[in-house]
N, C-alpha and C positions, 0 to 999 in steps of 0.2 A: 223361368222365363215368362210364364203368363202371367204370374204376380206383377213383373215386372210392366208388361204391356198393360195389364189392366188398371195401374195405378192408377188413382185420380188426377193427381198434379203430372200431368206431362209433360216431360220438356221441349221448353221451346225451339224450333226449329228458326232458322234467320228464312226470311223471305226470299233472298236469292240463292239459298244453297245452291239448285238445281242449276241456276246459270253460271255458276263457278264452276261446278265439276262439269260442266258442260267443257265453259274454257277451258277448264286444266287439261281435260282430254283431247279438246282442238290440239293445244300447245303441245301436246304427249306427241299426236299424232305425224304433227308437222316434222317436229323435231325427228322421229325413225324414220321419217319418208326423207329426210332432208341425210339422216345419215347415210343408208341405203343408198342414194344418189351418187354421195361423195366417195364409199364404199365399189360403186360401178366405174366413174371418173377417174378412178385411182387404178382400178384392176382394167380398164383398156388401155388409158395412158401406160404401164408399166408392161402391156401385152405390142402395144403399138413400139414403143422402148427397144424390145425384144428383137421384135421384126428388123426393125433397123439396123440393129446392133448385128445381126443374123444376115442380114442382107451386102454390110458394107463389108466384114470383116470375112466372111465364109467361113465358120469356124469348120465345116465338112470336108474340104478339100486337106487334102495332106499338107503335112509343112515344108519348105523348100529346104533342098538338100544342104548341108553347111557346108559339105565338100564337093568337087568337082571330080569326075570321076580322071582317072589317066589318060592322056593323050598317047597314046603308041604307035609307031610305025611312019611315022613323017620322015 
C-alpha cells in the first residue's frame, strides 16, 4: 500500500469528483426520504382503510340469527 501511495506518477483525479459524489449522495438521499414518505402514505391510508371498513360493517357484533325462534302459545 505505501508503494502504492508513494508512486511518483499519480493518478489523476477529475476536478469535480467531489461534486459528483456530492450529487450522487443528494440523489441517494432524496430518493429513501422520498421512499419512507411513500412507505408512511401507504401504511395510514391502509390503517385509515381499516377504520372504515371496522366502522361501517362491525365485524364485533354477533351475526344475526338465520332462524326465528318459535312462536307458541297464540
Amino acid at each position: 500500500m505505501r508503494r502504492m501511495l508513494e508512486a511518483q506518477p499519480r493518478p489523476a483525479v477529475h476536478w469535480d469528483l467531489a461534486d459528483r459524489a456530492a450529487d450522487r449522495g443528494q440523489r441517494a438521499l432524496r430518493r429513501r426520504r422520498a421512499a419512507h414518505l411513500a412507505t408512511w402514505v401507504v401504511l395510514l391510508a391502509a390503517l385509515f382503510a381499516l377504520t372504515v371498513w371496522a366502522v361501517l360493517t362491525e365485524p364485533w357484533s354477533p351475526p344475526p340469527r338465520s332462524t326465528t325462534p318459535p312462536l307458541g302459545g297464540w
